[in-house]
N, C-alpha and C positions, 0 to 999 in steps of 0.2 A: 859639319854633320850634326845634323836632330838627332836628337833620344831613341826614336824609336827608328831611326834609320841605320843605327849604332847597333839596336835589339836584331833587328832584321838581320844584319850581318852577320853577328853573331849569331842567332838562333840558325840561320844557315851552316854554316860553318860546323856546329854542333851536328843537326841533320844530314847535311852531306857523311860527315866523317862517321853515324851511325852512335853516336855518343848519349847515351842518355843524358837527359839534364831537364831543370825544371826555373822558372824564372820566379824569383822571389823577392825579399825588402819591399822598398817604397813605391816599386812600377807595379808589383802584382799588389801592394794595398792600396796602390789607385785602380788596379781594374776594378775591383770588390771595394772600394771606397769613391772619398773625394779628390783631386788631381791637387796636386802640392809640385814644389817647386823641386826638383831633384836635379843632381849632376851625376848621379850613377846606378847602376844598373848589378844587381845579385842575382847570382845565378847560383843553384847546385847542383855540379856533375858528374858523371861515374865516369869521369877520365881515366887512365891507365895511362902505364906505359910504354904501352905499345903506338899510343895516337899520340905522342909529343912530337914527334918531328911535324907528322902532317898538321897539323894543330897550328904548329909554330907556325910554319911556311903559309900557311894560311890566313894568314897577317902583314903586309907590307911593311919590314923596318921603315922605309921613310913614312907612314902614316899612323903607326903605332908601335908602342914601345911595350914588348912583350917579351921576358927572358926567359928561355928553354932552363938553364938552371935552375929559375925560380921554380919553372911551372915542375919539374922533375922533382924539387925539393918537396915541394907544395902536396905531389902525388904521396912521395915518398913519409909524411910528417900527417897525411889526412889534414890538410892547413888548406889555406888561401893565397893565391895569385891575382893579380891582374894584369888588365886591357889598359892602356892606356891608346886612344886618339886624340894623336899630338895636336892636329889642329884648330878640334874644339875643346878640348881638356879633359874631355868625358872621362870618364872610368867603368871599367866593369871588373865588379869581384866575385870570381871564381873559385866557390869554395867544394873542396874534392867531398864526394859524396862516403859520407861514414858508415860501415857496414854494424849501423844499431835499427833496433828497432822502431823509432821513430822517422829516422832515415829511408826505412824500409817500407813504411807504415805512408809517409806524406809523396812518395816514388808513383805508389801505386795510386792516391785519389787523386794523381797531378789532372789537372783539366788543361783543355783545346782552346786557347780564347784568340780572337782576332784584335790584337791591339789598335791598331788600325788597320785600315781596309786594302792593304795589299800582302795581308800577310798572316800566319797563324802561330801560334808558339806553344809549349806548354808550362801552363803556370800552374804552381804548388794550389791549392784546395785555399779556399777564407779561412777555414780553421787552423788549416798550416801557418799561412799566414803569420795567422793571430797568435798562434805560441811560438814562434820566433821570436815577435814582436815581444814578447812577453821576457824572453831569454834575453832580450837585447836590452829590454830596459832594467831587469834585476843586477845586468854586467856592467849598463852604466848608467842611467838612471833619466835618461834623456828621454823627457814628455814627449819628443816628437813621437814618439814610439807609442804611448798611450792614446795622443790626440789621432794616428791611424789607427789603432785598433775602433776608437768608439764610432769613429768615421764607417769603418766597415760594419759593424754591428747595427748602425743608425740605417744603412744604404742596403746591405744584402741580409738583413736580419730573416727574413721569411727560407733565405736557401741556409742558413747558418747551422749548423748541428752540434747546437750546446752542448748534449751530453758526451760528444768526439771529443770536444775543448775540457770537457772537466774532466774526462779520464784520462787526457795525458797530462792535464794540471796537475792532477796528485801523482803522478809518475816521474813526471819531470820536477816538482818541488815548486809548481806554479802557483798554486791553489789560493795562497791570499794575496797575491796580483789580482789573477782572475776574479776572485771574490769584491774586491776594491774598486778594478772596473765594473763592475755590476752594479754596487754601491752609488759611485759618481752618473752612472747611467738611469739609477732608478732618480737621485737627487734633481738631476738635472729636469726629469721628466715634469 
């Protein structure tokens, strides 16, 4: 199984069972960026407790390894779970949607995109994106994170809505990330 044969299923499955959810990390900073090499797939969704059974069963133990305790836990903690397909190794991490305001805020400008052409899904906003990205690299420090953010600023700069990213930068504690990348983007120029 492909990447996005992986998404499809899952974006299904989410659709079918009427689950909000939004597709984020490295696959929505390749729609809004340049394509990188990835093995997994982030997602965030307002699962409950009520859709874990059909959820689970929604998954073929012998094709993927998926634990209803986890995912209950996962509900239960506001945490993360995943997908696993055994076959190709892929992953997908399913992180339960937080009842904050930025959660609330990135929910509502998710967009419609066609990742490829048999299908449609909805991915978090570039600016969403991009302060994840941001949250991801202050927690571990890892440039992949940075090298997609400039990626998308470089490719979708004209749809980008800087001043969205700077008022949740000072909100969130992003502001001299944010600023830094600005920095290396004006340098680089």
């Amino acid at each position: 199984m492909e990447l996005f044969e992986l998404l499809s299923l899952v974006v299904g499955v989410f659709e079918d069972l009427r689950i909000p959810y939004i597709v984020t990390g490295s696959v929505a900073s390749m729609a809004y960026g340049e394509p990188r090499l990835t093995n997994g797939i982030g997602l965030v969704a307002g699962l409950g407790p009520s859709h874990v059974a059909a959820f689970v069963n929604a998954f073929s133990p012998r094709e993927f390894y998926l634990s209803e305790a986890v995912v209950r836990d996962a509900i239960a903690r506001r945490a993360q779970f995943n997908i696993i397909h055994l076959g190709s190794g892929l992953k997908v991490d399913v992180m339960i949607q937080k009842d904050t305001p930025f959660d609330r805020s990135r929910f509502s400008r998710a967009r419609t995109i066609r990742p490829v052409d048999t299908y449609e899904a909805r991915f978090a906003s570039p600016e969403d994106v991009i302060l994840k990205k941001m949250e991801y690299y202050r927690e571990g420090g890892s440039e992949k994170h940075l090298r997609d953010i400039a990626s998308m600023l470089r490719i979708s700069a004209p749809e980008i809505d800087r001043d969205y990213i700077e008022q949740w930068t000072r909100t969130l504690g992003l502001l001299p990330i944010w600023e830094a990348i600005e920095q290396r983007l004006r340098d680089a120029s």
